[in-house]
N, C-alpha and C positions, 0 to 999 in steps of 0.2 A: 504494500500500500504506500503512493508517494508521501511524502511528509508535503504539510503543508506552507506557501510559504511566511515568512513573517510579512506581515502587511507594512509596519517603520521602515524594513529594507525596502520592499516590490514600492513603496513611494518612492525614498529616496532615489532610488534609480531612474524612476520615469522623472522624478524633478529632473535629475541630473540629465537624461536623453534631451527632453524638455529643452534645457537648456542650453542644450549644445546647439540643437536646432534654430534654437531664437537666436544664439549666437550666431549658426551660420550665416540666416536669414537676417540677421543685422549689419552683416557684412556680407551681403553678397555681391554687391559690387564691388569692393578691393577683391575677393578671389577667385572670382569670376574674369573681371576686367582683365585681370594684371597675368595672369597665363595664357589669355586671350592676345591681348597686345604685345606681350613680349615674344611669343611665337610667330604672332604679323612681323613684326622687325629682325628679326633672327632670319625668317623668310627671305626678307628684303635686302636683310644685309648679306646673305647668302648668292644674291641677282649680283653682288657689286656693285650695284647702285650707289652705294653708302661711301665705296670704299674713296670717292675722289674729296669728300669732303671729312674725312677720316685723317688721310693724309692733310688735306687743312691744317685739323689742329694739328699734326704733328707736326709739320713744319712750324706751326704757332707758337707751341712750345718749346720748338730748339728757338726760335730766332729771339723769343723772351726769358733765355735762362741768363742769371747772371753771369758776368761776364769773365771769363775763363783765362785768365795769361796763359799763353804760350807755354810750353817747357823746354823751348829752346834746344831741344836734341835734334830738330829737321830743319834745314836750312835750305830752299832754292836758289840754283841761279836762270833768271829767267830770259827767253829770248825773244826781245819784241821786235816792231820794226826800226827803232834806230838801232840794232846792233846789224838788222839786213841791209839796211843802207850803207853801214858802213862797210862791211863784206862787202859790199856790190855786190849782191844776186841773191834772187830769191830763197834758192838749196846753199845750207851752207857747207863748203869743204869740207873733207875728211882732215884735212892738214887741222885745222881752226880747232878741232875737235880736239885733235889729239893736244895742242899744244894748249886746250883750255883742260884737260883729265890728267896733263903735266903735273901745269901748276895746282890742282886740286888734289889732288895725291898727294902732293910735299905738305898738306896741311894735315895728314893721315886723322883723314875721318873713317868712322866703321864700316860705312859704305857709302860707293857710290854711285845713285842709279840713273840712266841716262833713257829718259826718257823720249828717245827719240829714233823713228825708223831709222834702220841701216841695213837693209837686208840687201843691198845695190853700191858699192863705189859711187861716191861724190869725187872723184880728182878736182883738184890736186889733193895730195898726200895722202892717201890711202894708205901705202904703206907705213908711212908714220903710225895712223891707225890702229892697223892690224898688230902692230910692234908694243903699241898701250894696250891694245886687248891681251895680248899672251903676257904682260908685266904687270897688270894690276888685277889683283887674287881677290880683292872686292868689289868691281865691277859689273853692275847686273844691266843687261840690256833689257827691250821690250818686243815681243810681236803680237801682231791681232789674231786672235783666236777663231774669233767667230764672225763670220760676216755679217753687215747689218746695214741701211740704207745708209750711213754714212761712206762706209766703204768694205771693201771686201778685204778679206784675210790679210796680211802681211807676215810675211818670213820674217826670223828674226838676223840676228849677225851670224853669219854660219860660225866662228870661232869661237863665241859665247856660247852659242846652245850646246855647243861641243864640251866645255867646260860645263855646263847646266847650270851658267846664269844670266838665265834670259825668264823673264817673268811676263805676264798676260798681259797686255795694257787694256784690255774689254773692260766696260763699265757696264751697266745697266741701266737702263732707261724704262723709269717707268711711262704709265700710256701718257701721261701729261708731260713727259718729256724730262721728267727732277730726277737728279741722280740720290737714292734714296738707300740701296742697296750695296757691299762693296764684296770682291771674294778673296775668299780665300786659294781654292783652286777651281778647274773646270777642265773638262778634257776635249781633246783634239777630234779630226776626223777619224783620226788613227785610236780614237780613245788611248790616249795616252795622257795621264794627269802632268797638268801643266800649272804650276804654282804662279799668286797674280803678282804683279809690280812692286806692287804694296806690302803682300805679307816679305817676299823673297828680300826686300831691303832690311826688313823690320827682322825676321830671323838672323842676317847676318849682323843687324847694332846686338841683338840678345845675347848671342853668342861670346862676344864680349864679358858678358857677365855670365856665363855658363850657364845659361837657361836656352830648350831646345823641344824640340816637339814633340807630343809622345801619344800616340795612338789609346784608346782606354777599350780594352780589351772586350768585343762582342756586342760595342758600337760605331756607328761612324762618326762619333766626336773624338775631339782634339782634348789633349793635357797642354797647357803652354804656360809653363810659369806656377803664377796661381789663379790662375782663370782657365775653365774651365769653357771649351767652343762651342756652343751650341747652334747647328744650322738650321737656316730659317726653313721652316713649312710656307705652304702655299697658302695658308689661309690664318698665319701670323700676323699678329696687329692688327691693323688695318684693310691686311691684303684677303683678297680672295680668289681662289683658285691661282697662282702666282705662277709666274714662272720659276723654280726657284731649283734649276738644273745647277750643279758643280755644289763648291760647298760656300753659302752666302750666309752674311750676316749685316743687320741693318747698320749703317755710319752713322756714327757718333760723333758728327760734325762738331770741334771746337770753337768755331766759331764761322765769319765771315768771310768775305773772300780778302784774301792781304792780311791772314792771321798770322802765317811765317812771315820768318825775314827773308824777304827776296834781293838778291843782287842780279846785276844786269850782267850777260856775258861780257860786254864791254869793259864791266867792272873788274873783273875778274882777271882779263887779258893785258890790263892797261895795269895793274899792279894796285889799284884803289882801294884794294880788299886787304885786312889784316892778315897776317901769316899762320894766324889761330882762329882764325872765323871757320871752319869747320873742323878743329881738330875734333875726334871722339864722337863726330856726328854723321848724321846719314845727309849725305849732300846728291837733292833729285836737280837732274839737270833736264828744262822743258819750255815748251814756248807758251807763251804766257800774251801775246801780241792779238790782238783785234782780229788781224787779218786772216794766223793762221790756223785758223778753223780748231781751233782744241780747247773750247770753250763750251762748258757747260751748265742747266740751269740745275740749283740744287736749292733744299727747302731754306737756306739762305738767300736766296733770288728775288724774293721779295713777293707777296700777295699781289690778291684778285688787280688791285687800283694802282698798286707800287711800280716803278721802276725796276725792268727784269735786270738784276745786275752779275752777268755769268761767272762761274770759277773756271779757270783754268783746268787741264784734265791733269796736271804734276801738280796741283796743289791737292786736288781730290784726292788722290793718289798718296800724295803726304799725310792728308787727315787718317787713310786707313791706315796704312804704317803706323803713325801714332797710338791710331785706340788701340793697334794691337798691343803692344808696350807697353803701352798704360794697364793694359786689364793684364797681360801678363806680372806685371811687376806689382801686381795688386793695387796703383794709386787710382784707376776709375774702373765701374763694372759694364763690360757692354750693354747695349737693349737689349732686354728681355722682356718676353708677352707671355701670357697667360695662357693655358690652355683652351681649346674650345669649350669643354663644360665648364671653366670657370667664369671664362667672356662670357657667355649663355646665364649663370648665377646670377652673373651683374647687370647684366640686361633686364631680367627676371626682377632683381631688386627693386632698379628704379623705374622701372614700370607698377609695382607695391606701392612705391614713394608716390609717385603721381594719381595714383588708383586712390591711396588711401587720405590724399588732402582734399581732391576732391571730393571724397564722403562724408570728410568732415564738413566739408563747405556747401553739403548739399541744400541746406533750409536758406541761400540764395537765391530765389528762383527769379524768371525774368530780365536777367541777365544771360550771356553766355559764360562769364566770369566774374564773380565779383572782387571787389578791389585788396581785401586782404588776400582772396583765393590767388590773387595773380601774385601780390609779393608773397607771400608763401610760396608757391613756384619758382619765382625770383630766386627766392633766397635758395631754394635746395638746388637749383641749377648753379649758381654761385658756389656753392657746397660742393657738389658733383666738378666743378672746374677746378676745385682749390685741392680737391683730392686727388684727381687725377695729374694735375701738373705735378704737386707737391710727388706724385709719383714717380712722375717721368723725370724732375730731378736727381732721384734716385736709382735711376736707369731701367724703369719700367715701363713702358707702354702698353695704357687700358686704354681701354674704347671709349671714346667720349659721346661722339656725334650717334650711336644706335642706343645709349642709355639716354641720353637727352630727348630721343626722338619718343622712346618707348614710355617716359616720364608725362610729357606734354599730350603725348597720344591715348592715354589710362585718361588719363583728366577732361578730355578735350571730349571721349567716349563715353563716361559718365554723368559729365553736366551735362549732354544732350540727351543723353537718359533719361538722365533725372527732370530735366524739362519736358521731352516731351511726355512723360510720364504725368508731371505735373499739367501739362495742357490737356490729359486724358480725364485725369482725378476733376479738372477745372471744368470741361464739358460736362462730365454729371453732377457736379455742386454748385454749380453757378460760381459766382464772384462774391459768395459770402465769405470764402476758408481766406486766412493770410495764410503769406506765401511760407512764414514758419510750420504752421499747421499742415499744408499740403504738404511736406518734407516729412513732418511725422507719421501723416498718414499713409505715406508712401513705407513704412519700416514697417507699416504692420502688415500679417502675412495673409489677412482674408480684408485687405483693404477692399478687393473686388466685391463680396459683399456686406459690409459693415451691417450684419447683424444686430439687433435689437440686443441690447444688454443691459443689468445694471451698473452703473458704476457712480461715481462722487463726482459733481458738477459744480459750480460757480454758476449761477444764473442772474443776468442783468439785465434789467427792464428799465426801459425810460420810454416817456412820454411826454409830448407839447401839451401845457396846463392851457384848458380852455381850447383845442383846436376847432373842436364841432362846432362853437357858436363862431369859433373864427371864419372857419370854413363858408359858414350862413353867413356871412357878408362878401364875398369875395367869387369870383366868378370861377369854376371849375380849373380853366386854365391859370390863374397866378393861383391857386390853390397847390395844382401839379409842381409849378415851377418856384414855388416856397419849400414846398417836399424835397426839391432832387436839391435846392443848395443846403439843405438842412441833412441832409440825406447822405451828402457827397464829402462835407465834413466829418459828419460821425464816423461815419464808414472807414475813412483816412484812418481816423485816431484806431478805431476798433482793431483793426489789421496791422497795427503798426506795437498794438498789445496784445498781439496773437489771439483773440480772440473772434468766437466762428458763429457768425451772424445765422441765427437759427430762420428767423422770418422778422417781415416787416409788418406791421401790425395796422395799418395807414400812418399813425402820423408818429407810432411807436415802434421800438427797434427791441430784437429779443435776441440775446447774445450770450453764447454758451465759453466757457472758460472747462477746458477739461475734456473738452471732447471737439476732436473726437478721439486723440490720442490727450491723457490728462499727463498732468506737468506737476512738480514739486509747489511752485511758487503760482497757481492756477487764482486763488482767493487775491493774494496780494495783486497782480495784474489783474485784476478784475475791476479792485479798487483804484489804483490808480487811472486806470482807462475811465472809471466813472467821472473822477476828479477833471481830468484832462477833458473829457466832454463837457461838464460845467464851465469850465475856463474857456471853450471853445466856443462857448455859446455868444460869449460877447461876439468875437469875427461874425457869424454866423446873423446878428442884428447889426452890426455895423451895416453887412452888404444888404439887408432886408432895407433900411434905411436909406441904402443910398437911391433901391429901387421903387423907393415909397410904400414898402409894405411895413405893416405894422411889425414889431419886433412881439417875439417869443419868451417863454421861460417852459424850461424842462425841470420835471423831476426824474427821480432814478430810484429804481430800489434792488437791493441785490442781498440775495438766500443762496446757502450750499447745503445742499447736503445728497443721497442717492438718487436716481431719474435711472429710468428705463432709456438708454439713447439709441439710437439707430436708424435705420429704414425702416420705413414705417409705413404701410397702404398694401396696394392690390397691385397686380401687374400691370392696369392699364395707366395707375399715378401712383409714385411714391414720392415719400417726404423724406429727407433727412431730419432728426429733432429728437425734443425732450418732452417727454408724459411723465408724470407722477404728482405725490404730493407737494413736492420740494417746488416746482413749478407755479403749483396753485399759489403756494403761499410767496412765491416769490413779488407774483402780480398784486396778495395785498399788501406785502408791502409798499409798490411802487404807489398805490392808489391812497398810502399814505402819507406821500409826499405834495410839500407844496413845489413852485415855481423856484431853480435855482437849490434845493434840497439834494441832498443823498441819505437814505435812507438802509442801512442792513442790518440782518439779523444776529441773533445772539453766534448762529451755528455758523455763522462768514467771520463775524469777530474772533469766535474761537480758530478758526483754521487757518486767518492769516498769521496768527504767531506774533511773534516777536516785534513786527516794524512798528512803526513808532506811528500809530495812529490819533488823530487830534478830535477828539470824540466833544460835537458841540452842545449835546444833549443826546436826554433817553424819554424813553417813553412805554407807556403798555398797550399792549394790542392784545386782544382773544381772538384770534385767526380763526375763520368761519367751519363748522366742525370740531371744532374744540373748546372747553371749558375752561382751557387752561393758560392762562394769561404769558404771553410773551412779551422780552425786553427787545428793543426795538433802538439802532445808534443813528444820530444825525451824523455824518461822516465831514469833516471840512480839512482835510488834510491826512500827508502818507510822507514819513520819513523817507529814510535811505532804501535802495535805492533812487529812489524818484524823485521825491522832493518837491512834491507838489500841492500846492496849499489854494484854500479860495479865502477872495476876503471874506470877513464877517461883516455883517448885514446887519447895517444899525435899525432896529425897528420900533421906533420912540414913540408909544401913542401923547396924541396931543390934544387935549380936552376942546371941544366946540363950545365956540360963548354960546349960540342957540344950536339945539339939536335939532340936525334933520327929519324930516317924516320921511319914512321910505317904506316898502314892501319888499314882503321878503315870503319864498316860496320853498319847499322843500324836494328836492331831486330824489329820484330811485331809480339808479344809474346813470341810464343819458335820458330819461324821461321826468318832466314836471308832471305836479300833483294837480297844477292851475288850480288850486286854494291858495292866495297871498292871506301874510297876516301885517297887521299895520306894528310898525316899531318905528322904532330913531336910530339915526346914528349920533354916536356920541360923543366917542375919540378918532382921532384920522393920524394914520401914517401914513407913509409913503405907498404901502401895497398893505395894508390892512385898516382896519376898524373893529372898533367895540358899538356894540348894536345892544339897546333896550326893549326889551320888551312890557307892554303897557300893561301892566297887572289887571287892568281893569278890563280891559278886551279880553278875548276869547284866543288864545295862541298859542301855537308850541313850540314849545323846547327845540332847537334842531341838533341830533346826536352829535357827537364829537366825531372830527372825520365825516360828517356830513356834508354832502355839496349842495349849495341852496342857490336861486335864481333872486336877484334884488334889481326894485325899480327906485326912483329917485323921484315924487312926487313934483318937490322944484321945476326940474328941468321938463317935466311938461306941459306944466304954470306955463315954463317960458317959451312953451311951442317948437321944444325938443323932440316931440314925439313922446314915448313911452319905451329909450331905450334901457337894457336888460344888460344889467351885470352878472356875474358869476362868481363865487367865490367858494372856498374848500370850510367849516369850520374848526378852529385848531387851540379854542378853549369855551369851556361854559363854565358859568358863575351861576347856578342854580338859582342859591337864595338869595342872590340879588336880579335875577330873572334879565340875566346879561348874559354873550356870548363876544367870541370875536371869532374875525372871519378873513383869512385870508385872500387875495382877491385872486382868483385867478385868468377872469377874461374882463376887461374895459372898453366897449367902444372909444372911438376916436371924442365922440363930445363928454362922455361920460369921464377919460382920463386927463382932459384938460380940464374940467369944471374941477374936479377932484383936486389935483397939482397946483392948481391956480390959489384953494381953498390951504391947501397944509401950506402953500409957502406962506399965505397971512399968517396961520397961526404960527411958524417959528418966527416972523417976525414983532 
């Protein structure tokens, strides 16, 4: 029989499944996006596409590395056109030669490489020539190995190669034409390995110091020194698919072109040179002149906009000598790249990077980027540059230009997700959600169909005090067009407090905090957004004002606590929204505010916590359905965060020398009783009065919170007509058979008769 199992574990674990899930689904755009995008770019970089602005940076970064002195072991003497002018002819002599590898020899350098065809007699003095080749035991000639649209093959000096030293002079040329690449060897038609210019100089200075070459057993790398050779693959660095026959490794250019010290052959012949300017060094002898075609461009050359400025091919030739010597002797490390699965890692990563700012940055919507999303991007590119240089200092080459790509491409993929996602969520909820809200409702995972649920709500009601009799004067269309600037404000503020406009009510706005994805801080924005609509109400009568409409006052009231929220209806109409009791009573509370009020309940005081609320008064209510009296907060301000406060509203009543006669009528709801009862008015403020009741007459009491309709008997005396105030009441004096009465609608003659009346009395 199985045992059964414990029900605290079989939960724990569905929590924890649970939660891996919500986890995923909370990120499924970083792990989705980011092995998505970095496989498109790996793709791409795979085409070569990449690879021409790959090379970019890396030329970028040799020509901005600090700057490198010389080490003064390679010395050229170069031939331009004044040393051919002075020869007289184009080819120079064999004799010239000899009697310039004389005097270069009496300075016994380690070697000397001559960089220059001889595979043909130049007469005169050939023989002289031939006589310095069989005499100087460090001597290395050059021939062309390999044919290329520059020129075809060239022999070397048959006595030299006879000797075996005669080194490659082949460079490499990449498709943009930079020499980028240098060898080591390469072989003939004959396959026979043929050592390049470069290394064969550089082996005979090492030798000097008894370092030599040394095969590493069951590879085809080199031992040389203390560096260790390793040749380039085809799809190293930058490169893809490469040519990368014989054995190559990238140049480690030290610098620009005219890094060595060059002398002129002239120099050299004419005695201008010291007797020690080459001892102990490797002295390349090459033409170095405009005319004679041995100029090449290298990632020194200068970018897209710059002036191309060529190296000579016996300077190029010098730099590779050097780095070999250098890494041999341990003082610099060749480039080095990364393998394919680790370029791939890295790819991978910042593609994560740009995956995962923009998911932080998703509740932007309406933009394609928003402005911190961009410098954040900024900056991790910035990041990504300072990493990779700071590497290539170090003689590393990563890939810059396919992480960059794969960075901006995660980001660029997401925000358009997330927008058009957001324009999907926008087409079935209308232009109620701010653009925060649509971001959250996009995280949740039955956002498709937002199910009817309970959950804890913030509910905010506000209403224009007096609109219906407003309405009743005013023709349908400035009716509409009082609504949409009143309408067009709110809405601003609402959205801008993340809160999700449930419906418009005519002249009232019902606005949910908490849903449809609920927030920590849901109550506290709820309040403040109330405040901010009070303060907004002035703009809102200025523009009324300026269009000759009569100005407004709203009140507000705002309850939290559980609501059923969701879709709500039939399949032929649904509603997004809130049913329950927390709803009902939200509405009385609003319906116990006056003009300019905010009004919440005890269960919104408790849940905004902590901030620093500016409570202008309380009050009791027994909410319809219950016996059970509630506290009720006038709100007139909200600390930190926000910091947003309304002024206080001085409400001075001021005694009438004669009391008004007036009528006064009692409401039940938006309907009159049409029974008036005769009274006075007695004190006048600004937006209220204290009203008498005539003991002796027949009248009633009108309840607190009652809305009553008053006429003003005067003003029909004066052939006013019989117009109809409206007011909320918001005290009764029983045994003095007194009330007061907040006003909340004034005709135009009714609020100047009034104003005109309280300015006598302050005066």
């Amino acid at each position: 029989m199985p045992l059964a199992a414990n029900p605290s574990s079989l939960r724990a674990s569905m929590d924890t499944k649970g939660g891996v899930r919500s986890l995923l689904w909370r990120w499924r755009g970083v792990w989705i996006t980011t092995p998505s995008i970095a496989a498109l770019i790996i793709l791409l970089r795979l085409t070569g596409i990449l690879q021409f602005w790959e090379w970019g940076a890396y030329d970028t970064y040799l020509r901005y590395r600090p700057y490198q002195p010389p080490e003064n072991r390679i010395v050229i003497v170069g031939i331009d056109e004044a040393d051919l002018q002075k020869v007289g002819q184009a080819l120079i002599p064999d004799g010239v030669y000899a009697e310039l590898l004389k005097k270069l020899r009496e300075m016994q350098p380690r070697a000397i490489g001559l960089n220059i065809y001889r595979d043909l007699p130049v007469p005169p003095g050939h023989e002289d020539l031939v006589k310095v080749f069989q005499t100087t035991p460090n001597l290395v000639g050059i021939q062309k190995v390999v044919g290329d649209e520059r020129q075809d093959t060239i022999a070397p000096p048959p006595l030299l190669a006879a000797r075996g030293l005669v080194g490659a002079s082949d460079l490499i040329l990449d498709t943009d034409y930079r020499v980028r690449r240098g060898l080591l060897y390469l072989t003939d038609d004959q396959d026979q390995t043929i050592f390049s210019f470069g290394f064969l100089v550089a082996l005979l200075y090492l030798e000097g110091e008894g370092i030599t070459p040394e095969t590493i057993e069951g590879t085809n790398r080199w031992q040389l020194g203390q560096e260790v050779f390793v040749p380039l693959n085809p799809n190293d660095g930058g490169y893809v698919k490469a040519d990368t026959q014989g054995y190559q490794l990238l140049l480690n250019y030290q610098g620009a072109q005219g890094h060595f010290d060059v002398v002129s052959l002239s120099d050299v012949l004419d005695g201008r040179v010291s007797a020690d300017w080459g001892r102990d060094k490797i002295i390349l002898i090459g033409a170095v002149g405009e005319s004679l075609s041995d100029l090449f461009a290298t990632p020194y050359s200068g970018g897209w906009l710059t002036y191309l400025e060529p190296m000579a091919g016996v300077e190029i030739q010098a730099h590779l000598a050097n780095q070999i010597i250098s890494a041999a002797k341990g003082k610099s490390a060749l480039i080095r790249t990364w393998s394919d699965l680790q370029e791939m890692a890295w790819i991978v990563l910042w593609s994560g990077i740009g995956a995962l700012l923009a998911w932080q940055g998703r509740y932007t919507y309406g933009k394609l980027f928003s402005t911190p999303q961009l410098l954040q991007l900024l900056i991790a590119t910035v990041i990504l540059f300072l990493i990779t240089y700071t590497a290539f200092l170090r003689g590393w080459w990563i890939p810059v230009v396919p992480p960059v790509l794969a960075m901006s491409s995660s980001a660029l993929a997401i925000t358009g997700y997330m927008a058009h996602k957001a324009g999907l969520i926008r087409e079935t909820f209308g232009r109620y959600l701010s653009n925060e809200v649509v971001a959250q409702l996009l995280e949740s995972q039955d956002h498709a169909t937002l199910e009817a649920r309970r959950q804890l709500i913030t509910i905010l009601i506000s209403d224009i005090r007096g609109f219906t009799v407003l309405a009743e004067h005013l023709t349908p269309e400035d009716v509409v067009h009082i609504l949409n600037i009143y309408l067009e404000h709110m809405s601003a503020l609402i959205s801008r407090y993340q809160g999700t406009i449930d419906k418009y009510t005519g002249d009232g706005i019902v606005v949910l905090f908490g849903a449809p994805t609920p927030q920590h801080n849901d109550a506290q924005r709820a309040l403040a957004c109330a405040i901010a609509m009070q303060i907004e109400m002035e703009r809102v009568n200025q523009q009324l004002k300026v269009l000759n409409f009569p100005t407004m006052e709203m009140g507000i009231g705002i309850n939290t606590g559980e609501a059923v929220v969701g879709n709500i209806g039939s399949t032929e109409h649904i509603e997004y929204t809130a049913i329950g009791y927390e709803m009902n009573l939200a509405f009385q509370v609003e319906n116990c505010t006056m003009g300019g009020q905010i009004l919440i309940s005890e269960a919104t005081q408790e849940t905004a916590g902590s901030v620093n609320l500016r409570i202008d008064g309380e009050k009791q209510i027994i909410p319809r359905g219950t016996n059970r009296p509630m506290s009720i907060y006038e709100i007139g301000g909200i600390g930190e965060p926000y910091n947003l406060f309304l002024p206080k509203e001085s409400n001075v009543l001021f005694p009438l020398k004669t009391e008004l006669p007036i009528q006064y009528s009692l409401l039940e709801g938006k309907q009159t009783t049409n029974i008036f009862f005769e009274a006075y008015l007695t004190q006048l403020s600004l937006n209220s009065a204290e009203i008498r009741i005539d003991p002796i007459k027949v009248a009633l009491m009108p309840p607190l919170q009652g809305d009553i309709k008053l006429r003003f008997s005067t003003l029909n005396d004066q052939g006013s007509g019989n117009p109809e105030v409206y007011g909320k009441v918001i005290k009764n004096i029983s045994s003095q058979k007194r009330f007061h009465v907040r006003f909340t609608f004034k005709p135009p003659v009714v609020e100047s008769y009034l104003n005109l009346l309280y300015q006598s009395l302050q005066g």
